[in-house]
C-alpha positions as CSV (number, residue, x, y, z in Angstrom):
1,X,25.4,2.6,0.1
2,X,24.5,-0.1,-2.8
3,X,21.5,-1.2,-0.9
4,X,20.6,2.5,0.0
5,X,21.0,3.5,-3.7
6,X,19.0,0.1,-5.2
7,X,15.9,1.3,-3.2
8,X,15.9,4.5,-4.5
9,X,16.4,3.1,-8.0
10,X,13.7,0.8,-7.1
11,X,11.0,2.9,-5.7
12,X,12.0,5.3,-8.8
13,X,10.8,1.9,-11.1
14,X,8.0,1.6,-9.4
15,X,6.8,5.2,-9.6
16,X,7.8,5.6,-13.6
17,X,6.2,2.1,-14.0
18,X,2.9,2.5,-12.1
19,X,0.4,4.3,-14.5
20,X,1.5,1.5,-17.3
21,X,1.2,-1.3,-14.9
22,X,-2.6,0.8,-13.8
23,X,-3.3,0.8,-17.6
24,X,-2.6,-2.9,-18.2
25,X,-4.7,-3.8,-14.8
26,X,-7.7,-2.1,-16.1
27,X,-7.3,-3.8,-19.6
28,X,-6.5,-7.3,-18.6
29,X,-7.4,-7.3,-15.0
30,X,-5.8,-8.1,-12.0
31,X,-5.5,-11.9,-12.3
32,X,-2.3,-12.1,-14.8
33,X,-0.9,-9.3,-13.3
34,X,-0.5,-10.5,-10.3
35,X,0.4,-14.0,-11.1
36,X,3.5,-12.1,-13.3
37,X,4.5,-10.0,-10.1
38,X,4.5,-12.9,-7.4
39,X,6.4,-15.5,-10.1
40,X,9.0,-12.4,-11.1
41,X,9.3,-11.0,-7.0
42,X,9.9,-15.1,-5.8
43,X,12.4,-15.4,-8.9
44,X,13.9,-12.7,-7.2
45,X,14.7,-13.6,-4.0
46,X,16.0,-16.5,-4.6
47,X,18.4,-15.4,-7.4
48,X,19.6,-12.7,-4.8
49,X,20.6,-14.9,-2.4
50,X,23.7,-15.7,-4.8
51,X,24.5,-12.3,-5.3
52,X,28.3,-11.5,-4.4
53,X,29.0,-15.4,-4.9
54,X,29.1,-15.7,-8.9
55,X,32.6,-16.9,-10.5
56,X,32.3,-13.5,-12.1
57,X,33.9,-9.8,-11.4
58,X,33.0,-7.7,-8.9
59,X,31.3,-5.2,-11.6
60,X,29.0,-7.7,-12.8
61,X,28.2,-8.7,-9.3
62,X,26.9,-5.3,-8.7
63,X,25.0,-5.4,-11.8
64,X,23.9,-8.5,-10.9
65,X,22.0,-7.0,-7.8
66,X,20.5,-4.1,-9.5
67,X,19.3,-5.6,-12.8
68,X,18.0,-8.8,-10.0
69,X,16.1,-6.1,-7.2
70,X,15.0,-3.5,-9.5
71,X,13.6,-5.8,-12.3
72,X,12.7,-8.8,-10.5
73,X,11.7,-8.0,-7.0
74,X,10.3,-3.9,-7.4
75,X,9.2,-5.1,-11.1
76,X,7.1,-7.8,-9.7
77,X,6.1,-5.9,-6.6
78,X,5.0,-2.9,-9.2
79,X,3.0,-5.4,-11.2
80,X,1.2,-7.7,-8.6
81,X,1.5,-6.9,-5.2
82,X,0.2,-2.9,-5.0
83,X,-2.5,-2.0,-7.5
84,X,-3.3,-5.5,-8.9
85,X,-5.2,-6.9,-5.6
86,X,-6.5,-3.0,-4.4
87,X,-8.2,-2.8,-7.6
88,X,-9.6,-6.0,-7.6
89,X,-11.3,-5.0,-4.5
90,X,-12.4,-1.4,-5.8
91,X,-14.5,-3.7,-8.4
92,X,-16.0,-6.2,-6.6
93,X,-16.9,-4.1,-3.4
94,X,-19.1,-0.5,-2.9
95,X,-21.2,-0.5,0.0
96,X,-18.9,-2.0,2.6
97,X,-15.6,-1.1,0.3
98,X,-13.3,0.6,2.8
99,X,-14.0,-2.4,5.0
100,X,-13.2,-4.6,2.5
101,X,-9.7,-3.1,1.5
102,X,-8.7,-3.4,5.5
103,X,-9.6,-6.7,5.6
104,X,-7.2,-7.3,2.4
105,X,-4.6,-5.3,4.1
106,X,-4.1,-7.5,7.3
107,X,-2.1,-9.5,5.0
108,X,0.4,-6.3,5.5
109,X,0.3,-6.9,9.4
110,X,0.5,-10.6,8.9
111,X,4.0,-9.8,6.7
112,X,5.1,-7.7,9.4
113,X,4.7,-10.3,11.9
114,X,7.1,-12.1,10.1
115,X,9.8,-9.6,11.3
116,X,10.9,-11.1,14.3
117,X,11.5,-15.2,12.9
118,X,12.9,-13.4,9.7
119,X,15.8,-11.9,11.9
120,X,15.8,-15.3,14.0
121,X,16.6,-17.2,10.7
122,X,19.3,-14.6,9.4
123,X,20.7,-14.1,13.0
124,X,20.9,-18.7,12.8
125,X,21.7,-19.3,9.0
126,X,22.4,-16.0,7.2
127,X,20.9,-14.0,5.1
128,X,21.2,-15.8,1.8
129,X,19.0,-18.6,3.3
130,X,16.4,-16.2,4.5
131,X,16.4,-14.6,0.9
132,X,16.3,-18.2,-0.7
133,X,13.6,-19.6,2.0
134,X,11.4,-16.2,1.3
135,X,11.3,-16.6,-2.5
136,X,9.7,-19.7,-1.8
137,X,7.6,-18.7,1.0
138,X,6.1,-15.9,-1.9
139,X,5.6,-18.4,-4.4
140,X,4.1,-21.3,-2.1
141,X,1.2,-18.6,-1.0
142,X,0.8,-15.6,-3.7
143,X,0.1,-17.8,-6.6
144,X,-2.7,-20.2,-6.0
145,X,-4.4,-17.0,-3.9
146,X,-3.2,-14.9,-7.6
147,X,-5.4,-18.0,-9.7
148,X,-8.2,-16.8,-7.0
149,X,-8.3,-13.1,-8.0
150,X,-11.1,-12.0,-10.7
151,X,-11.6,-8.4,-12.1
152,X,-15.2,-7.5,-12.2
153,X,-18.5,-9.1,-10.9
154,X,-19.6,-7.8,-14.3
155,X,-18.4,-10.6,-16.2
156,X,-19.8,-12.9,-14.1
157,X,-23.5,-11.8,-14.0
158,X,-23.3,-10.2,-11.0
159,X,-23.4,-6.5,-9.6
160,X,-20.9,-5.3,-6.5
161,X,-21.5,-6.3,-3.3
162,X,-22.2,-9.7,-4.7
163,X,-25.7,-8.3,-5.7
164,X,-27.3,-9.9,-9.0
165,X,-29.1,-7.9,-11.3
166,X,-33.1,-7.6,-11.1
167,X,-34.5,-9.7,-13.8
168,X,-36.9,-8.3,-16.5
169,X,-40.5,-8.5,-15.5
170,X,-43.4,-8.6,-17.3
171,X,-46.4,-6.0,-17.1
172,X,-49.1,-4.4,-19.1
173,X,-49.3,-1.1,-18.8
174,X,-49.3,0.4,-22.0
175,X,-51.8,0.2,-25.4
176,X,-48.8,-1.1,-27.2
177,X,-48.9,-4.3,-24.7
178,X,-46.5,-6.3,-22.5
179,X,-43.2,-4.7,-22.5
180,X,-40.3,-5.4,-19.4
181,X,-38.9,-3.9,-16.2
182,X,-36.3,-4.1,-13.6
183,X,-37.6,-5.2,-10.4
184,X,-35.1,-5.7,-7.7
185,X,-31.6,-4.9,-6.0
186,X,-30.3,-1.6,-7.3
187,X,-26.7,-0.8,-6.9
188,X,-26.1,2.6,-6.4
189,X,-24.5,4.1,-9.6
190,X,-21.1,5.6,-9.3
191,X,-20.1,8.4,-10.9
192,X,-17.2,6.8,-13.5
193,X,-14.0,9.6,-14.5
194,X,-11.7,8.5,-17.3
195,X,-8.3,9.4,-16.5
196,X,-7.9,12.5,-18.5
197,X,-11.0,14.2,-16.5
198,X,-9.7,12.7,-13.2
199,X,-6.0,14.0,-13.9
200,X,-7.9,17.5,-14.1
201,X,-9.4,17.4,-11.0
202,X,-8.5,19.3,-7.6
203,X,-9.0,16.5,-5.8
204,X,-6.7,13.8,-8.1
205,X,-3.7,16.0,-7.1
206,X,-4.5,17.1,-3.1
207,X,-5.5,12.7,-2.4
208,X,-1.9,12.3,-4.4
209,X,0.1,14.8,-3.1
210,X,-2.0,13.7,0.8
211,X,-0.2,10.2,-0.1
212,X,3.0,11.4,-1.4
213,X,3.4,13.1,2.4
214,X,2.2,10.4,4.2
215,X,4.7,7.6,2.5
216,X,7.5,10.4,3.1
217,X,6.7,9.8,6.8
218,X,5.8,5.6,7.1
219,X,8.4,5.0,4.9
220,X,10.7,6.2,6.1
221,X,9.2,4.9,9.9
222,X,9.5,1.6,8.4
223,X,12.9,2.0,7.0
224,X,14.5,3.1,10.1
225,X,12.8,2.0,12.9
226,X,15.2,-0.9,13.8
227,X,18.2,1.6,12.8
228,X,16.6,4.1,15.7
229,X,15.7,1.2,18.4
230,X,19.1,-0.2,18.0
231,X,21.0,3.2,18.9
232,X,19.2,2.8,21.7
233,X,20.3,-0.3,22.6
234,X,18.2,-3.2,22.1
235,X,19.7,-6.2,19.5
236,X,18.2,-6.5,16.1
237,X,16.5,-9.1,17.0
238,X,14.8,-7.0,19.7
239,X,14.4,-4.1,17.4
240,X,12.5,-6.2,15.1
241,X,10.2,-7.7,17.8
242,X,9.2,-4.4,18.1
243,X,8.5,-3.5,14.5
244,X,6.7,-7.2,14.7
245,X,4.6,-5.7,17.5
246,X,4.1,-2.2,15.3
247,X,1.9,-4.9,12.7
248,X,0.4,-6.6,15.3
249,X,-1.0,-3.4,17.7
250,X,-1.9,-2.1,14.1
251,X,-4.2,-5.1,13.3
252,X,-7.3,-3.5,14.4
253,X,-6.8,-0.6,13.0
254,X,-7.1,-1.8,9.6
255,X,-10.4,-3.0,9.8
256,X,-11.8,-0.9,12.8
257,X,-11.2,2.8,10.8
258,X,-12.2,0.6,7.5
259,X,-15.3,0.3,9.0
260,X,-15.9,3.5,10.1
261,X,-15.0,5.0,6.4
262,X,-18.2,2.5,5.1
263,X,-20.2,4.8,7.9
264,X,-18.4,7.9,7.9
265,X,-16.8,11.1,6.1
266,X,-13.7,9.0,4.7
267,X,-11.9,12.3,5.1
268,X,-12.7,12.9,8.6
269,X,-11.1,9.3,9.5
270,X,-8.2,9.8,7.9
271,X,-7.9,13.0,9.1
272,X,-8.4,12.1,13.0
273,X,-5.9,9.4,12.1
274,X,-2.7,11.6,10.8
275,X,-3.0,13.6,13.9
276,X,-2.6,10.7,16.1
277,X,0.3,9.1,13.5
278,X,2.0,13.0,14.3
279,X,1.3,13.1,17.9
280,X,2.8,9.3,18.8
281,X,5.7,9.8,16.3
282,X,6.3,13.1,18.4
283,X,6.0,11.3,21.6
284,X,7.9,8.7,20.9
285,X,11.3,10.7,20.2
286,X,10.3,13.1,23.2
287,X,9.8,11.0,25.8
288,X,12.5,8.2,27.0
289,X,12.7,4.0,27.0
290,X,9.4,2.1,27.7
291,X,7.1,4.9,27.4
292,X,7.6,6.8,24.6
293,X,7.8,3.1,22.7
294,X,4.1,2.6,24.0
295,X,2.9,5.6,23.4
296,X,4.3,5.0,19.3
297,X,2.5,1.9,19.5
298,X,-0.6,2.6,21.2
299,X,-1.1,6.3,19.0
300,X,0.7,5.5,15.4
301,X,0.1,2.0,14.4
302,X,-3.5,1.5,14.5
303,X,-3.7,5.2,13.2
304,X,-1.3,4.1,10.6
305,X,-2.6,0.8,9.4
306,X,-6.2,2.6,9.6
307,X,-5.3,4.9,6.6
308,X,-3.8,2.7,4.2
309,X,-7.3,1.1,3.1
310,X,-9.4,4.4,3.1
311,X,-7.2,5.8,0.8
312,X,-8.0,3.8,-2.1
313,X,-11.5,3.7,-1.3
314,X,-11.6,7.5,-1.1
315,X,-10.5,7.1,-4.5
316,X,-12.7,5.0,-5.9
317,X,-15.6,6.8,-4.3
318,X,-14.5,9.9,-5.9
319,X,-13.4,8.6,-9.2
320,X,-15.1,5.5,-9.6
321,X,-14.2,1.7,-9.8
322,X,-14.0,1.2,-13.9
323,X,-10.7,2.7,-14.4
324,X,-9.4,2.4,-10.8
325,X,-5.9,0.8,-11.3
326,X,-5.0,3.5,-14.3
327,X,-6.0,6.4,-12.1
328,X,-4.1,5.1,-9.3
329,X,-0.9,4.5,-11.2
330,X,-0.8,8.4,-12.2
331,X,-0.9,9.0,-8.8
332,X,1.6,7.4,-8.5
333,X,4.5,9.3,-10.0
334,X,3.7,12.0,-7.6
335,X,4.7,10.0,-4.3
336,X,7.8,8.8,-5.9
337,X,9.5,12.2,-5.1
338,X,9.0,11.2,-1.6
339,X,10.0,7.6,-2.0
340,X,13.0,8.5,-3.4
341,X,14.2,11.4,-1.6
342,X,13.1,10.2,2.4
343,X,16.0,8.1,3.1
344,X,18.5,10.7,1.8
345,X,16.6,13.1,3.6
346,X,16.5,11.1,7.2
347,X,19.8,10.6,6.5
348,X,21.0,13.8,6.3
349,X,19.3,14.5,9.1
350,X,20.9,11.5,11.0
351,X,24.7,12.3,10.2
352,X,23.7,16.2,11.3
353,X,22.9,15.8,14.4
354,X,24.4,11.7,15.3
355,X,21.1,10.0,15.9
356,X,17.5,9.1,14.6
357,X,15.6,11.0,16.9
358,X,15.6,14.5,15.3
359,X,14.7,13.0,12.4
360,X,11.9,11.0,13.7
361,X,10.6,14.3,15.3
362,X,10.6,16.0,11.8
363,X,8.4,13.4,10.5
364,X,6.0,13.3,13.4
365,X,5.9,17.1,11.9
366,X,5.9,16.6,8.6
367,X,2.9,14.2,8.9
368,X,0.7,17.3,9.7
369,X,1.8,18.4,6.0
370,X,-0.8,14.6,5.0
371,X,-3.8,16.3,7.5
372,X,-3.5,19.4,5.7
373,X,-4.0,17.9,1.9
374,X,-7.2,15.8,3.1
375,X,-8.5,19.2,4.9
376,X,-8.8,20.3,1.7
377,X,-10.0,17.9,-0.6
378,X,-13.4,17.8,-1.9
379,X,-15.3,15.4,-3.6
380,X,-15.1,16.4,-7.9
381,X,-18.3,16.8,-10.1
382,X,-18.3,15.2,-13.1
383,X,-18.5,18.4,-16.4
């Protein structure tokens, strides 16, 4: 129950604190925001792994763990790990953007392929040593690849795509004499929303409220998963190979429907790729052992790696790139409903009917509720 309750509080954070920690991305850029996030979320590992261990009461222990995972971990999360990196992307990248952000989010697959030696090391030394060991592991990689990150190609003579900008060049062709031109590269021109016209748009709301249903279902996928396989049977350590395998099947999907959103209807990809998300989560409760674990791996992870990038780069193609991070943390607030409420929902659903499996069959339907948002969004014209 504390854990349960402490991720709700902390996806409730996250959501109240995105459009702040948008603003402050946009302002300062990415850079310090990130290196703030991956210094507070390593800080906050480690200090977890003493929580329940402090010569102190039991109620400060608890507050211990909340003030520690809400402020610390979620707070550095919110700050560096989400918006911070996306949006650094959004700026330097247009043409080939949607492959660009997959590419970015194989670091997601790479993390889950850590699931199966995370529950070797708690299954061998505990989980205090695993928290301790992965505060570390965050520091040791996010911060020299934070002191990497820069916020616009803008500020460094350059244009996206890593174009430069046409020099001025010479010519007569006037009786008032020489005067200068732009000869060169041209990048198309975005169209550029602040966030009070975006936040009036149709398609600001359907793209959040598309999101908000879709992280109903994966998280909730994610969060349960092992719960689910183990009922079945298998060990946690099997049941985390499995969600191990989940990252590593969806590899290719991250870059493979990337790279057909830089060629294709972004809305169309994501569309083709909810169905099959619905259609393997259905299968996968439906049919028994083996197969209906293949066909959840073969139909919903690529499908569900392959929408994470094209949603931000939907965005930014709508909205444009300059205030990217603040638009996105409005959005925001809108998916926390579903953060917050999935696991008691799922849960619910769990102690009604004694196992995962109706509840992993209403998400497969649910999902459809996603396909239906991105039917109908359209691209907004700038008044």
């Amino acid at each position: 129950v504390t854990i349960t309750t402490a991720l709700s509080v902390a996806r409730l954070e996250g959501g109240v604190m995105a459009p702040f920690m948008g603003y402050l991305i946009d302002k300062f850029g990415p850079r310090i925001l990130m290196l703030a996030g991956v210094g507070a979320c390593g800080a906050g590992y480690m200090l977890l792994s003493r929580a329940g261990v402090l010569p102190v009461s039991d109620n400060f222990q608890l507050v211990y763990f909340y003030a520690v995972f809400v402020l610390l971990v979620q707070g550095g999360v919110s700050a560096g790990m989400g918006n911070a990196p996306t949006a650094a992307v959004a700026n330097w990248f247009q043409r080939r953007r949607s492959l660009a952000m997959g590419i970015v989010n194989l670091g997601i697959s790479f993390g889950g392929l850590m699931a199966t030696p995370l529950a070797w090391v708690i299954s061998q030394w505990g989980w205090r040593t695993a928290m301790l060991g992965g505060g570390g592991l965050i520091w040791l990689v996010g911060l020299p690849l934070a002191i990497l990150v820069r916020h616009k190609p803008e500020q460094y003579g350059l244009l996206p795509d890593g174009d430069e900008p046409a020099p001025p060049v010479e010519i007569d062709a006037s009786p008032e004499g020489p005067h200068s031109q732009s000869r060169g590269i041209q990048t198309p021109v975005e169209t550029e929303f602040t966030a009070s016209q975006a936040i009036r748009t149709m398609a600001f709301w359907t793209i959040a409220l598309m999101f908000s249903a879709r992280h109903f279902v994966t998280g909730s996928v994610a969060l349960f998963l092992v719960d689910l396989l183990q009922d079945r049977g298998m060990s946690h350590v099997e049941a985390a190979g499995i969600l191990s395998l989940m990252a590593l099947v969806g590899m290719p999907g991250r870059v493979g429907f990337a790279w057909l959103g830089d060629r294709f209807d972004k809305r169309k990809v994501i569309a083709f790729c909810f169905v099959f998300q619905s259609t393997g989560l259905i299968l996968f409760t439906l049919l028994p052992g083996p197969v209906g674990i293949a066909c959840f791996l073969i139909l919903y992870s690529p499908t569900y790696s392959g929408v994470l990038p094209l949603i931000p780069a939907l965005q930014a193609d709508y909205f444009g790139r300059h205030r990217f991070a603040t638009i996105r943390g409005l959005m925001a607030p809108v998916g926390t409903i579903s953060m917050v409420s999935a696991p008691i929902v799922i849960g619910l659903i769990k102690d009604a009917f004694g196992s995962y499996d109706p509840a992993f069959l209403f998400l497969g339907v649910l999902n459809v509720l996603a396909l239906v948002f991105i039917a109908i969004t359209r691209k907004p014209i700038l008044s």
